[in-house]
N, CA, C and O atoms as CSV, one atom per row, in Angstrom:
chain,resi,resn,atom,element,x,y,z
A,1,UNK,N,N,-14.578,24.106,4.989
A,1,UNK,CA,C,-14.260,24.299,3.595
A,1,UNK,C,C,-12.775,24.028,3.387
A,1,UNK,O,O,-11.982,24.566,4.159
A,2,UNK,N,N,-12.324,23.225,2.391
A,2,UNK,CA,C,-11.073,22.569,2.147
A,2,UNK,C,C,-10.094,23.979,1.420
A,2,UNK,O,O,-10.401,24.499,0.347
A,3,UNK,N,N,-8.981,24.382,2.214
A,3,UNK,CA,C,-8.604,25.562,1.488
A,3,UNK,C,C,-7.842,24.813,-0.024
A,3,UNK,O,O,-7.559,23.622,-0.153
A,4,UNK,N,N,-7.617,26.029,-1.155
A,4,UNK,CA,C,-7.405,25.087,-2.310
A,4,UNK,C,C,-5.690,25.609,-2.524
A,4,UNK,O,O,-5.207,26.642,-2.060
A,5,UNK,N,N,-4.994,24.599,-3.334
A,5,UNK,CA,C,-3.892,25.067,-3.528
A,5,UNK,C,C,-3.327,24.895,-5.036
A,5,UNK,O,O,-4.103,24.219,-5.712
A,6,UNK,N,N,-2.395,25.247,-5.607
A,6,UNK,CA,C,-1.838,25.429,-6.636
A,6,UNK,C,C,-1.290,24.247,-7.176
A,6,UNK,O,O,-0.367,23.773,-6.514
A,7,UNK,N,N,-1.521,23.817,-7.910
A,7,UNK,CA,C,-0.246,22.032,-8.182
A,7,UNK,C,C,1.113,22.593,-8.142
A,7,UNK,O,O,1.366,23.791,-8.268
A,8,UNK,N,N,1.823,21.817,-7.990
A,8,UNK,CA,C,3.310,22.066,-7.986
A,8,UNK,C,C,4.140,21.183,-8.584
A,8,UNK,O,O,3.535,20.347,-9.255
A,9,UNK,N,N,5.301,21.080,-8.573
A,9,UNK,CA,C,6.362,20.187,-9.238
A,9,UNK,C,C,5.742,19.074,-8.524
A,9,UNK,O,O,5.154,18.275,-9.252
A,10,UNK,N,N,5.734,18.827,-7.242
A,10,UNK,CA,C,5.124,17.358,-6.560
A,10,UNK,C,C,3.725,16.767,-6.768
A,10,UNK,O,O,3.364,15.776,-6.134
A,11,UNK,N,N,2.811,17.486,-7.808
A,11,UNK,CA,C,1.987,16.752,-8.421
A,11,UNK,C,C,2.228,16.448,-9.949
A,11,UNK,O,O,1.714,15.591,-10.668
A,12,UNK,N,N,3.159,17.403,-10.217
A,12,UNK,CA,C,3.595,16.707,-11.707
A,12,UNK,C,C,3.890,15.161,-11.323
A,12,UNK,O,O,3.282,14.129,-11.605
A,13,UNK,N,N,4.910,15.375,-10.668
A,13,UNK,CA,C,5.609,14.016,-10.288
A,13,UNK,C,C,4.661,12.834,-10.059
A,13,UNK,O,O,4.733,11.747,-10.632
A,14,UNK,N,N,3.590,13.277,-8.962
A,14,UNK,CA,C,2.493,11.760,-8.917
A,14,UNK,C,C,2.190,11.344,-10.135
A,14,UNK,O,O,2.454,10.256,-10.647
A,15,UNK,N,N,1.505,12.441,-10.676
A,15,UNK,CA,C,1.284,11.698,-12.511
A,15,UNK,C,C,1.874,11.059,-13.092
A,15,UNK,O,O,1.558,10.000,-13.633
A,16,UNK,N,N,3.174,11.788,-13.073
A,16,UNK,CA,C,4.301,11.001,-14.048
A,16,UNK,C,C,4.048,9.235,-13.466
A,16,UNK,O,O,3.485,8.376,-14.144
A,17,UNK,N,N,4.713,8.985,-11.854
A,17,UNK,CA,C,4.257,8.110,-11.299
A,17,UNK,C,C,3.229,7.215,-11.694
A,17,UNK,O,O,3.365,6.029,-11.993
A,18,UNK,N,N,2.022,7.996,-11.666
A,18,UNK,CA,C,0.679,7.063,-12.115
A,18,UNK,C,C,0.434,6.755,-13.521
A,18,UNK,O,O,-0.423,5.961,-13.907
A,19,UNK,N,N,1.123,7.334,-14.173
A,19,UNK,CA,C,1.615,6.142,-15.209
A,19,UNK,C,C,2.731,5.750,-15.420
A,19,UNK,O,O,2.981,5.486,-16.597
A,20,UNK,N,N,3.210,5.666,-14.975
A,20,UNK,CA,C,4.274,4.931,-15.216
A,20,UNK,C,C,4.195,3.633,-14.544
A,20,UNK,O,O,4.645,2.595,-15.029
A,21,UNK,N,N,3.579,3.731,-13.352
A,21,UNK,CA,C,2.962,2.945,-12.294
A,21,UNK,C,C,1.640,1.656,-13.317
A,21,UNK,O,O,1.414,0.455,-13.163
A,22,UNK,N,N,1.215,2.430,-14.043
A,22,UNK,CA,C,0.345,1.705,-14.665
A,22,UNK,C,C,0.675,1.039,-16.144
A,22,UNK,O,O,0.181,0.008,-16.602
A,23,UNK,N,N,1.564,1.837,-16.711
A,23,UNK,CA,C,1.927,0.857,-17.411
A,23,UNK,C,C,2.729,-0.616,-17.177
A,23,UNK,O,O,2.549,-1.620,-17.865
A,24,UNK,N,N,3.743,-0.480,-15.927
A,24,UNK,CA,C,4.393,-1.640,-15.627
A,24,UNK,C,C,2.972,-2.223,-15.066
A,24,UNK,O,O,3.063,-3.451,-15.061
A,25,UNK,N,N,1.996,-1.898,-14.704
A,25,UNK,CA,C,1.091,-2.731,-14.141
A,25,UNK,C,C,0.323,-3.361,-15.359
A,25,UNK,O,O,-0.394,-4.344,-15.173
A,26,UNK,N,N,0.475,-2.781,-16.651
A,26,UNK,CA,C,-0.051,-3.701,-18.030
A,26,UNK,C,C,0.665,-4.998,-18.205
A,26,UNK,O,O,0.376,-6.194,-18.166
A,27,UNK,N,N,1.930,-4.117,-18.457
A,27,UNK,CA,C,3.010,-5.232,-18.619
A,27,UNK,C,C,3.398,-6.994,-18.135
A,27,UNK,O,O,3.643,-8.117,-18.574
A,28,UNK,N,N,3.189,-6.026,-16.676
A,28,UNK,CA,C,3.223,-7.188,-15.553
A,28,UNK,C,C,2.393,-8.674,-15.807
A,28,UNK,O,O,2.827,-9.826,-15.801
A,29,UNK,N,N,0.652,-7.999,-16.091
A,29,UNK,CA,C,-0.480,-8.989,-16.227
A,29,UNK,C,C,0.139,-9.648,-17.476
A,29,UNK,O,O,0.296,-10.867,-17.546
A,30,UNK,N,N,0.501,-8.754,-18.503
A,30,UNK,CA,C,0.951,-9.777,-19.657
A,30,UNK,C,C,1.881,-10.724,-19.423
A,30,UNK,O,O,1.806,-11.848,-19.919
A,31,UNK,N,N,2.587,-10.437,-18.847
A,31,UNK,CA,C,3.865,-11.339,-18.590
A,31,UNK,C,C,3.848,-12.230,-17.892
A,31,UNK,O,O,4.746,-13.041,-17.663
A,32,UNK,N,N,2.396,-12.139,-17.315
A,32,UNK,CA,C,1.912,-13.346,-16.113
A,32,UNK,C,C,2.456,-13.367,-14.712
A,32,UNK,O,O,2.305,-14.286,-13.907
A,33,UNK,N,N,3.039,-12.362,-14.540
A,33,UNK,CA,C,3.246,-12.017,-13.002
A,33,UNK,C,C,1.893,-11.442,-12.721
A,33,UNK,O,O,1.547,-10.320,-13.093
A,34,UNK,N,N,1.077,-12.357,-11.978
A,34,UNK,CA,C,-0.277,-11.457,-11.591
A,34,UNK,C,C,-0.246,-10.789,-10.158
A,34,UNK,O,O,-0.944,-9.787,-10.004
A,35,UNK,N,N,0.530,-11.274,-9.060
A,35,UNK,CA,C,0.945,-10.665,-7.886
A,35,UNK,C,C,1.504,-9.633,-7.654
A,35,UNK,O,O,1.575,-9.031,-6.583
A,36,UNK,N,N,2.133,-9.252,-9.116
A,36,UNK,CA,C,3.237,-7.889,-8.541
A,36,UNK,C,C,2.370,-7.214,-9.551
A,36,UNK,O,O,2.523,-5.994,-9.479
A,37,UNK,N,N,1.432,-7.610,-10.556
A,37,UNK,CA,C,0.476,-6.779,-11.270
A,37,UNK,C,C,-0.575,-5.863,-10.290
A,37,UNK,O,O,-0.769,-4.656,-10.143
A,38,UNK,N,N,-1.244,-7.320,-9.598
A,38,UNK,CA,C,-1.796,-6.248,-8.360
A,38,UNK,C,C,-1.145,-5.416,-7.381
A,38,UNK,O,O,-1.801,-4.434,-7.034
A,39,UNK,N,N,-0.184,-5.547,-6.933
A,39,UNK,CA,C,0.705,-4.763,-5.953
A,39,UNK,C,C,0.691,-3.216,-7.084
A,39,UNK,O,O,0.248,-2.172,-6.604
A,40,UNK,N,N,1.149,-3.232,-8.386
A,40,UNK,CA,C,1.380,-2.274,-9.343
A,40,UNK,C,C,0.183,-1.219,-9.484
A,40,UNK,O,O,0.078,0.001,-9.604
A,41,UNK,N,N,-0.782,-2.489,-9.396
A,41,UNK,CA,C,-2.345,-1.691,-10.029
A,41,UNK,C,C,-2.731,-0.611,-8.058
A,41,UNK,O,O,-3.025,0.570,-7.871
A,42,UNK,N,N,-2.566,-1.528,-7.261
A,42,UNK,CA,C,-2.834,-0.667,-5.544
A,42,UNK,C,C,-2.350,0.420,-5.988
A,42,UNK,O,O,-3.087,1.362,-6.274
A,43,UNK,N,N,-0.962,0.474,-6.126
A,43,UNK,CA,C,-0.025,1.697,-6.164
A,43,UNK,C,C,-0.797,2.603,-7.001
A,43,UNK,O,O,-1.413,3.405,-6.299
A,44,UNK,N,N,-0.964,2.745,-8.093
A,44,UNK,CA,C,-1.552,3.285,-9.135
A,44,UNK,C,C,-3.009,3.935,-8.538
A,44,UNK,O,O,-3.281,5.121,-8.722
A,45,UNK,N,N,-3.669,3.258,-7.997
A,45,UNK,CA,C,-5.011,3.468,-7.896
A,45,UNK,C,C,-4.850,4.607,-6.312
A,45,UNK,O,O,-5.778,5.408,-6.193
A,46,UNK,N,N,-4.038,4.639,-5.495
A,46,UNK,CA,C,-3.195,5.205,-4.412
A,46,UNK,C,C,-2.611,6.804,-5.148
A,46,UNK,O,O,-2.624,7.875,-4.541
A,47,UNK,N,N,-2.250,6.653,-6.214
A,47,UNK,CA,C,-1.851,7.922,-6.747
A,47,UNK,C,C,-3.037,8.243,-7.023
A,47,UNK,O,O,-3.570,9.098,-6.316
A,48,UNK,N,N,-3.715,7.698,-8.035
A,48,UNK,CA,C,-5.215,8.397,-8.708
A,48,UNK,C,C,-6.130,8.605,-7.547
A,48,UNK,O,O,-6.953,9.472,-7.842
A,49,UNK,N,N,-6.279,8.199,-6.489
A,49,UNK,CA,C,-6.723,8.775,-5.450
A,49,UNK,C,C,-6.582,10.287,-4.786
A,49,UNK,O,O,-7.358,11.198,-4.495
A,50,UNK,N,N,-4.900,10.000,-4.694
A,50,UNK,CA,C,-4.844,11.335,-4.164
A,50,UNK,C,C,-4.978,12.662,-5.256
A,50,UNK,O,O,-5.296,13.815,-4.965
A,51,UNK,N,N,-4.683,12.194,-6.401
A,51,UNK,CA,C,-5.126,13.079,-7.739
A,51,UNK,C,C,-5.999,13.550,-7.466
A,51,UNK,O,O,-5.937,14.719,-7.085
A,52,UNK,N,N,-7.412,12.776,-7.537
A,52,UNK,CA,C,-9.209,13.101,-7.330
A,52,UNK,C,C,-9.002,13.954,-6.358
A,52,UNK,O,O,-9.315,15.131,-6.536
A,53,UNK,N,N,-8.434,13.530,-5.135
A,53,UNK,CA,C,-8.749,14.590,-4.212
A,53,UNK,C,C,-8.168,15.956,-3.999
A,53,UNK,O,O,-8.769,16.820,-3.360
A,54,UNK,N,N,-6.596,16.199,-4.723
A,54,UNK,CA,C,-6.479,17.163,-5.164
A,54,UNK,C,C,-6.997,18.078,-6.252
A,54,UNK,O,O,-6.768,19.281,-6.379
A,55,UNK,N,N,-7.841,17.178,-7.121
A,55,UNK,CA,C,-8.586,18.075,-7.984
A,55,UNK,C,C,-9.856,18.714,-7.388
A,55,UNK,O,O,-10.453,19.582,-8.026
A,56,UNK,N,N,-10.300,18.285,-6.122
A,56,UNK,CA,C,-11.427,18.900,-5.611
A,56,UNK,C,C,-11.138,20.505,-5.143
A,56,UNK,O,O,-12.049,21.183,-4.669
């Protein structure tokens, strides 16, 4: 059984991160950088990962 813990200032912070992370990853595709769009979107999807699994 996964013991559970409290969020803290260091999950505020991923959030903030994961978007912020995702908006330059909008941006990016618009602007036609599609390489550093995907590099942007990994990152992003890397935070929202560990999110999910802290919400368990």
């Amino acid at each position: 059984m996964k013991e559970t813990t409290t969020p803290d200032l260091g999950d505020l912070v991923i959030v903030l991160l994961a978007s912020t992370l995702a908006g330059l990853r909008d941006r990016l595709a618009d602007d036609g950088f599609q390489d550093a769009s995907e590099l942007a979107a990994e990152l992003t999807e890397r935070c929202d990962d560990y999110l999910s699994e802290m919400a368990r």
